[in-house]
Each structure stands twice: as C-alpha cells, then as structure tokens.
N, C-alpha and C positions, 0 to 999 in steps of 0.2 A: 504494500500500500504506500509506503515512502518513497518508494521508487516512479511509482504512478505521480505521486504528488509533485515529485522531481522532473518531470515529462512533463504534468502539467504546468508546471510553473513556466519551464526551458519555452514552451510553446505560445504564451503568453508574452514571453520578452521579444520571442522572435516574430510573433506579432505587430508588436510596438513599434520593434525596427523596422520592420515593413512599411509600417504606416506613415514613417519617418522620410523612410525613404522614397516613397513614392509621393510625397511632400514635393520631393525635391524639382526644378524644371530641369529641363533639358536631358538626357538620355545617357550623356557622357560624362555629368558633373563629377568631381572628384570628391569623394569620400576616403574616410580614416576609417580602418580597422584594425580591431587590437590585433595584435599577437604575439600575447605573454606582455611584457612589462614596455612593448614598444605597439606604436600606434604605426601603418602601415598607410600611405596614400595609395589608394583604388581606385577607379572608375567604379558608378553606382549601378548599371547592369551587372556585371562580374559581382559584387555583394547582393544586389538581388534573386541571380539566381542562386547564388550560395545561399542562400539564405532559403529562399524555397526548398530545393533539396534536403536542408537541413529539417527543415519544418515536416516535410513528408518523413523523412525518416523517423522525426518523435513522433509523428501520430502511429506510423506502424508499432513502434516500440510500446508505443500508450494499448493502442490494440492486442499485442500480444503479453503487457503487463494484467492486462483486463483479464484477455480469457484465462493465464495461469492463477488470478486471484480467486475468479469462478472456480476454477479446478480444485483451489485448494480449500475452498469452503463448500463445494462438496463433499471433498475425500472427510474432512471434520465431520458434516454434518451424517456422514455414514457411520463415521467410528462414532460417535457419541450416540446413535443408533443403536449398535452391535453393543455398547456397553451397557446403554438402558436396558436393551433385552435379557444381557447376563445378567445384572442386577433382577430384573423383575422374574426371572428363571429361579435364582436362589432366594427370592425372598417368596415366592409362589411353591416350595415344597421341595426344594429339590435338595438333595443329599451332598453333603459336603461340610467340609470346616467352616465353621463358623454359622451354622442354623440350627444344634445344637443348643439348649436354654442354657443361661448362663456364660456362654464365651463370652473373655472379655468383657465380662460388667465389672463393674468397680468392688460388690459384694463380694463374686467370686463362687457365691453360693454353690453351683454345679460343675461347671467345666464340660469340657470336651465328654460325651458320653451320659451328660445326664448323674445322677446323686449313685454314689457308691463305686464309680465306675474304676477306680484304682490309682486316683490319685494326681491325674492327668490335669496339670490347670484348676486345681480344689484348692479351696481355702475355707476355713470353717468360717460358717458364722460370723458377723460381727466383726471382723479385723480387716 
C-alpha cells in the first residue's frame, strides 16, 4: 500500500510538471532538469515526452501495485477463513488438546483428561 501511495504521489508531481510545461509557448523553449544535484538545460518537447513515458510507466506500476494488493487481501481473507473454520471445528466437538474441561484455567481444577486422570496439568483445588 506504501508503495501504491509512492506511484501515487510520483504521478501527481508528474502531473504538475506537465501542466507546467505545456504553460510554456513555443515548442523548442529551453527548460532545466534536474539530474542529481545539477540542473540540466533541455528543450521542453524532449522533457515532455520524458515525462509522458515516465507517467505511463507509474500508472502500469500503480496497476500492477493494485492487483498484487487484491491478491494479497484475498490470500488473508482465505487464511482467516481456514482459521475461523479450525476454530469453530474445535470448539463444535471435536477431539483434541485443549477441549478437554479444565485446560488451562487458572483453577487448574481438571486438566488434560478430565478429574483423576493421572496427574497431567492437575492442581488441586484452590491454589
């Protein structure tokens, strides 16, 4: 999603400069572009179409940011699916640790196997 929001933003400046640029009169005007810590004289077709292609490229990136974000709140809303169902499997009857009276209460009262069972996770009474 931060990466989505990084596309969007990039997309948005490159916008701007667009709008900027096609401000400008004349076809051949001279424009400055950065590159790194120096500024570069250009003609302003050559950064327009830099910039176009630039722009296409973020929207595909945006598009395939999208549909892996889909992918991956599927693949989630599956697994928290398959876990609800374990859950609701072991708490509906089914045999295993811990659905046994007693696991893990604080009392202690039973344990593993229910009252007398040999000892297993028992604590008497009261302590």
């Amino acid at each position: 999603m931060m990466q989505k929001q990084q596309v969007e933003l990039e997309i948005v400046e490159i916008d701007r400069a667009l709008d900027e640029l096609r401000k400008l009169e004349g076809n051949n005007a001279s424009v400055y572009k950065s590159a790194g810590p120096l500024l570069i004289k250009t003609n302003k077709d050559d950064v327009l179409k830099e910039l176009e292609e630039k722009k296409e490229l973020s929207n595909t990136r945006l598009t395939v940011l999208g549909k892996q974000e889909t992918r991956v709140k599927d693949n989630l809303k599956e697994a928290e699916n398959k876990i609800n169902t374990m859950i609701h499997q072991m708490q509906a009857g089914g045999s295993g640790v811990g659905t046994s009276p007693g696991f893990g209460t604080p009392a202690g009262g039973q344990g593993i196997g229910g009252p007398g069972a040999g000892g297993l996770g028992t604590r008497p009474q009261g302590q």
